[in-house]
N, C-alpha and C positions, 0 to 999 in steps of 0.2 A: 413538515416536509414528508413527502411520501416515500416508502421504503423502496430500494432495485429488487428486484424479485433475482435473488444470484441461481436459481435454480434455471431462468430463461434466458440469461447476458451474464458477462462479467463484471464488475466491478470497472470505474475506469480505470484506464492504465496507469501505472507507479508515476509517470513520467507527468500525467497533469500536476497542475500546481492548481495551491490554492494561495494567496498572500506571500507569493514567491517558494512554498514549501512543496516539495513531491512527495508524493504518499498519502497527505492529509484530505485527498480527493478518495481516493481509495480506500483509507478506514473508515472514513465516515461512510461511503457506500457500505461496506462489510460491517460497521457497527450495526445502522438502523436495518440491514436486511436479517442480520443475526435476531435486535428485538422483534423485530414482524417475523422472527421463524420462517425465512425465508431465503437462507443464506448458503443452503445447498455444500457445498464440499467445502467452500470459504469460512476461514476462521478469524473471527474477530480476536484482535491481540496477540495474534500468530508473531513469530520472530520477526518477523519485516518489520509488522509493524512498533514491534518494541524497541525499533532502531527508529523512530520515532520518539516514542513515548520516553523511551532512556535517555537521548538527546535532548529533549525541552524543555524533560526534569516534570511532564506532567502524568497527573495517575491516570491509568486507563479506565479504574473502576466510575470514577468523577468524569471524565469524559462521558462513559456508555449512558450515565445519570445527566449529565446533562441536555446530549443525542435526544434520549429518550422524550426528554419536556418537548421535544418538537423544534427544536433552532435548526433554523436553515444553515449553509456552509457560511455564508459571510458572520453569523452570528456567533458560528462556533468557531470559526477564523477568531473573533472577537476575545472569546473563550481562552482561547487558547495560548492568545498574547499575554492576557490579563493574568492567566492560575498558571504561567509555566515555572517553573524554579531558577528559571532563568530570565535575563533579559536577553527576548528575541528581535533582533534590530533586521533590516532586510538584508546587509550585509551578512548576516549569521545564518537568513535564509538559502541567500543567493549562494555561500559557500560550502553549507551543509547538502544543499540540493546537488549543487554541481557534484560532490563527492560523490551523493549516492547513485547519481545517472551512470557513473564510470565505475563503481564497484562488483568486483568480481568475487568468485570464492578463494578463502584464499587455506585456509587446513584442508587437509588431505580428504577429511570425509567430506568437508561440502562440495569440494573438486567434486568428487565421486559424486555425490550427488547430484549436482549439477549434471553433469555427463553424464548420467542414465538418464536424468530428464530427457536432454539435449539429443542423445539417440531415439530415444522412443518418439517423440515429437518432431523433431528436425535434424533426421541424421547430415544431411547435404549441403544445411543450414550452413555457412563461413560464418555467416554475421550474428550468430550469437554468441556474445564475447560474456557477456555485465546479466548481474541479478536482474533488474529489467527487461532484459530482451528474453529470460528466460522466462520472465511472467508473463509478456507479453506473448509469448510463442504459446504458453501453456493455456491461456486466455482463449486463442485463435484456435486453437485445435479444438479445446476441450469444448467448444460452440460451433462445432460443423466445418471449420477452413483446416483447407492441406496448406501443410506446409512445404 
């Protein structure tokens, strides 16, 4: 599978799913752009996405190795049912996804950081409440769109 160039686009949004999971669109983008050295300001196994990796009980380093062999998303979907430390049922997708759409910052520094995001980017913005909307805002601007 061929790498996103993150230096031209972003990664897709938190909000796709892959096998019912959100997120696991988006590291795989940021993993295989990381190997092709192509990954521009994106970091692969950034905090989002170890609210992933922490959750399904799987290693990052074993994912990036397996990324690497060239599996497409369904394959690593596969992957990732099969090595997680868990058993991932869709029920545990369906409910872990739903949580992460609606999560906000919730300690005083991520507040904070969040909202210097949220100004620099979309001061006028109402509707950015959730981690999400704030990647999604940061995605939009940092590629040419006013917000």
């Amino acid at each position: 599978m061929s790498a996103v160039d993150l230096t031209q686009r972003p990664p897709r949004s938190p909000r796709v799913k892959l096998g019912g999971f959100v997120m696991l669109p988006r590291i795989l983008d940021k993993c295989r752009a990381t190997l092709a050295g192509k990954n521009g300001e994106y970091n692969y196994n950034c905090p989002a996405d170890r609210q992933f990796f922490d959750w399904a009980q799987v290693d990052a380093d074993k994912f990036r190795a397996e990324v690497k062999s060239g599996k497409g998303d369904g394959e690593m979907l596969d992957w990732v049912l099969q090595n997680a430390g868990r058993k991932l049922s869709p029920v545990d997708a369906m409910t872990w996804s739903a949580y992460q759409e609606r999560r906000a910052p919730g300690e005083l520094e991520k507040r904070e950081f969040f909202h210097d995001v949220h100004k620099q980017f979309g001061p006028k913005r109402t509707d950015i409440v959730t981690w999400f909307d704030l990647l999604d805002l940061d995605d939009y601007v940092t590629f040419g769109g006013k917000a």
